[in-house]
N, C-alpha and C positions, 0 to 999 in steps of 0.2 A: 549237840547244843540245841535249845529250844528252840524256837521263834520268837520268843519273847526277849530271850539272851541275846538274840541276833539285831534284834532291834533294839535294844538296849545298845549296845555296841556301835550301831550304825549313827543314832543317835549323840551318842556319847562321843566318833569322832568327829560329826558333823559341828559341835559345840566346838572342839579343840582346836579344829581347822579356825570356824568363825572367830573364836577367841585370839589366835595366832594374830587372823589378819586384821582385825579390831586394833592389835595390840598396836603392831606395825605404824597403822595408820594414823594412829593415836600419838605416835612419837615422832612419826616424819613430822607431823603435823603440829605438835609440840616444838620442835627445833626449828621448824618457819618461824613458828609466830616467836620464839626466842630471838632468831635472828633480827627479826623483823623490829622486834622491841628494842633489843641492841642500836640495829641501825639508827632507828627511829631517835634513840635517845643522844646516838653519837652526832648525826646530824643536827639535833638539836640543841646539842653542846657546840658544836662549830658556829652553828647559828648564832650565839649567846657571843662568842668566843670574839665573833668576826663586828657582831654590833660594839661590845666594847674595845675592842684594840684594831680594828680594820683588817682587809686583807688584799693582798695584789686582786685579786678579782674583783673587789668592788668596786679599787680606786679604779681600774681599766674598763667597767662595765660600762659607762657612759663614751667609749672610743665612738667617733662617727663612723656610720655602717652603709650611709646613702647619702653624701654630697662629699666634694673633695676639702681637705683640709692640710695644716701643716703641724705638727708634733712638736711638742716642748717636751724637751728632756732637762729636767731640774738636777745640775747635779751642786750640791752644797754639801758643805758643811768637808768631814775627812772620809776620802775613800775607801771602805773600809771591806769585810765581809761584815753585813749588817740585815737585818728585817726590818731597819728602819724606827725602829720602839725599842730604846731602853725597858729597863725593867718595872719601871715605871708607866708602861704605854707613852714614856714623851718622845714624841717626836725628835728622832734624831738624825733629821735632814736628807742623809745619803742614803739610800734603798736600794742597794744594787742587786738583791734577788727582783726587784720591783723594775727597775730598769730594763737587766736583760730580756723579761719578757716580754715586757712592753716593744723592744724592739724587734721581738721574735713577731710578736703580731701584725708590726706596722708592716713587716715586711709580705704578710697575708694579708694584709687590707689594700684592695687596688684603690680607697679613695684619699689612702694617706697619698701625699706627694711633695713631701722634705722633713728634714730633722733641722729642727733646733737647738743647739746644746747652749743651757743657759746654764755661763759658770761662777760659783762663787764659793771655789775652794783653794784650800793652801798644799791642796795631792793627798796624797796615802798610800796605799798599801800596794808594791810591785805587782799582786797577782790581779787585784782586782782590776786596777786600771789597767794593765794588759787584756785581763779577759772582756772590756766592755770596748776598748779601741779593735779590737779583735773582731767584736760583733759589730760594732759600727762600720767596720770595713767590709763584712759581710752584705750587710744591709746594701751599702752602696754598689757591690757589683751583681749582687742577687736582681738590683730593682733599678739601678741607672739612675737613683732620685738624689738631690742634692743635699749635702748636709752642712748648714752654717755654724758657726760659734759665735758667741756674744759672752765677754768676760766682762763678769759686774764689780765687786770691791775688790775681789782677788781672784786671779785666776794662775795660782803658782806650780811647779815641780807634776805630778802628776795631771793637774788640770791644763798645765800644756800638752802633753802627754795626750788627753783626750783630745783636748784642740785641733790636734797634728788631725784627726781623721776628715777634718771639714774640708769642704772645698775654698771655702772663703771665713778670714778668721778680723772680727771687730771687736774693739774693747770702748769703756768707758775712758774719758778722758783721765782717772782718776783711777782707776785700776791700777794695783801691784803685779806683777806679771814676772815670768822669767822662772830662776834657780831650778833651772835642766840640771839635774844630779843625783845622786842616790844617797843614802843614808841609812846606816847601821846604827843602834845601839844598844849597849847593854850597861850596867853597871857595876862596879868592884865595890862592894860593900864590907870588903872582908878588916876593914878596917874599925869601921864599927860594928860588929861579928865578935871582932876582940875586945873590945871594949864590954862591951855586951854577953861577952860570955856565951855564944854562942858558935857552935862549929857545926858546919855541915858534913856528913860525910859520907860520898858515893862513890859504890862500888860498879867499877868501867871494865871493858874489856878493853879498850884502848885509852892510851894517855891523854887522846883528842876529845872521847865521847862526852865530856862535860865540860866543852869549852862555852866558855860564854856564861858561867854560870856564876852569879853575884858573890860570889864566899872566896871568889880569889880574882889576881889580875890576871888577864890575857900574857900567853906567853909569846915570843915574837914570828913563832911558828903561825899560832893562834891567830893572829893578827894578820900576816899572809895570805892567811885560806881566804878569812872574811872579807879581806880585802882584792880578793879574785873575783869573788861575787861582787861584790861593789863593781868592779871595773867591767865586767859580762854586761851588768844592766845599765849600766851608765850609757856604753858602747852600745845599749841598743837603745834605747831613749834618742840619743845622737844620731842614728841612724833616722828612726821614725823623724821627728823635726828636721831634718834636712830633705826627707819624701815628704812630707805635707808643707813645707816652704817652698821646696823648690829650690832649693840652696844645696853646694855639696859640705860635705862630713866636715870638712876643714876649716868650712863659715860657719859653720853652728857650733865647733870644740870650741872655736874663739870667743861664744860670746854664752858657753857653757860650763864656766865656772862656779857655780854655784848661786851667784850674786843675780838680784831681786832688778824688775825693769820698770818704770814707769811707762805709762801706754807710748808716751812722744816716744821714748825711749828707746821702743819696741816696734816702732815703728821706723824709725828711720833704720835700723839694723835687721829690717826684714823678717820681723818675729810677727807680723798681724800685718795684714789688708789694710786698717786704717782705724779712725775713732769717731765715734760715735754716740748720740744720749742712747737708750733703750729706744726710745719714741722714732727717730730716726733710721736705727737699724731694722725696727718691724717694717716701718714704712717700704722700706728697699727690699724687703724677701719678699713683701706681697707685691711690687712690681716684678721685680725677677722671675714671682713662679706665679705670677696673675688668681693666687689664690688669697683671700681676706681672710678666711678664717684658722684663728691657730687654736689647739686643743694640748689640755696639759693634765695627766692625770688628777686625780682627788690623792695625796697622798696624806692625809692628816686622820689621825687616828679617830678611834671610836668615843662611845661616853664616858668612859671609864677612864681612856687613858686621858682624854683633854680634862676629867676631873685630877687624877692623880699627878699630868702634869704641872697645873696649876700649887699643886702644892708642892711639890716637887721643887718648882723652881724659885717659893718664897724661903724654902730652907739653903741657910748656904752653908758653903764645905766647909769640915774646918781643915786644917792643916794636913792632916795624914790624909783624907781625904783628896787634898790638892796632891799630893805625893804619888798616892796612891793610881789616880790618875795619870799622872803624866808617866808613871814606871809603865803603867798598863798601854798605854800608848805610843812610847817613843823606846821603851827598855827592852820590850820584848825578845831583841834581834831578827827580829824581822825586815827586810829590804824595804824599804822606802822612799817614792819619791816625794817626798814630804816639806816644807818649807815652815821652820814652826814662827808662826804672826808673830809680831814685834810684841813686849809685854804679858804674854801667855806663861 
């Protein structure tokens, strides 16, 4: 081979090497900056996301980080699993992804020092109000800091339930209160199914696996089971309000039939510490914990949705809409400690 071939060759790998690693470089380098675009657009989709409809981080971003305070926890409206925003971005009161965190963090902030639970609900949903009396109970023996209640128009069924974790529990003179109990339901439509021409029909492994399901009625088996669940949960509702009263099991079954209390009411049968305006009850937690200042998240949605709410709430339901509603709410079969307000 010549000299010339030789260097032809030498040359000729030296390009294929350079090209290789050109190539290489070229592509890592290509998939950063892809990533980095992705990111870049995702984050600025959240960005977008979080200005129109809100998010638990913004409404918590303003917690105090440098002087002591005390913590409101808003719980309104029905207990649910929620993010707080209908589909609409409207605001829909109870935030309990928004809650539990917020109490995750109080309990990292050495300047928080008590829980407020400011309530104006008629209860909801078995798991959620176990899962946040669960954390509230945490908080208290993680941090030794005291936790009060204040029930405002209603404080019913699972918002006693919450209650139960304070240390001391004050209502409005005019507060509905009470209906310790659970509730199931579902419904038998299979009557209008027939009417209607319509038949459902599902294939079970067992005779039980579609109990509960609107196209027929409960059989008394059916109604057994359900009603076993009922009585677990009930029997632990009863238990918690007899540990947060201070009462045994036997005082609290007695005055846990179901049935709604007014504050005197509830007071004199050992259901609340006493009554109180709002104005009055602040007054007495900042002598108790010699702290003034109380902090309540921003829980109220972004542009979008306070636009979308507002229209939102000049349109009204019409009938299957109200239907639809309440199936979705109360038909589920889902356990509830729920109290449904008078005229709903």
């Amino acid at each position: 081979m010549s000299k010339k071939q030789t260097t032809g060759l030498v040359i000729a790998a030296v390009i294929f090497v350079v090209a290789g690693i050109i190539s290489v470089v070229t592509n890592a380098l290509s998939a950063k900056f892809t990533r980095e675009q992705e990111e870049s657009v995702n984050s600025g989709l959240d960005s977008v996301m979080d200005m129109f409809y809100g998010s638990n981080e913004k409404a918590l971003a303003d917690m105090p980080m440098n002087h002591d305070f005390i913590a409101v926890l808003p719980i309104e409206g029905t207990i649910q699993a929620s993010s707080g925003t209908d589909l609409y971005g409207t605001d829909a009161g109870y935030n309990h992804d928004l809650l539990m965190e917020y109490v995750d963090k109080l309990m990292d902030n050495g300047y928080n020092k008590g829980i407020i639970l400011r309530l104006n609900t008629p209860g909801g949903t078995v798991y959620e109000a176990d899962e946040l009396y669960l954390k509230l109970e945490e908080y208290k023996e993680k941090t030794g800091r005291p936790v009060y209640a204040y029930m405002e128009n209603t404080c019913a069924s699972g918002g006693v339930y919450l209650a139960s974790s304070a240390d001391e529990q004050y209502a409005n003179r005019i507060t509905t209160t009470g209906s310790i109990g659970v509730i199931m339901t579902t419904y038998d439509m299979s009557g209008l199914y027939e009417k209607l021409g319509i038949k459902e029909v599902n294939i079970v492994s067992a005779k039980n696996k579609d109990m509960g399901t609107s196209s027929k009625p409960l059989s008394a088996e059916q109604e057994a089971i359900y009603q076993s669940f009922v009585d677990e949960y009930y029997n632990r509702f009863v238990e918690i309000v007899a540990k947060g009263r201070n009462m045994s099991v036997e005082q609290v079954k007695k005055l846990a039939d179901g049935r709604v209390y007014t504050a005197t009411q509830a007071e004199q049968n050992g259901l609340i510490d006493g009554i109180k305006t709002e104005e009055e009850f602040d007054a007495y937690v900042k002598e108790q914990t010699g702290v003034k200042e109380f902090y309540e998240p921003n829980t109220t949605g972004g542009y979008l949705a306070s636009l979308l709410g507002s229209i939102a709430q000049t349109k009204e339901k019409s009938e299957s809409e109200v239907l639809v509603d309440l199936v979705n709410r109360l038909g589920s079969g889902v356990p509830m400690y729920y109290a449904e307000p008078i005229g709903q």
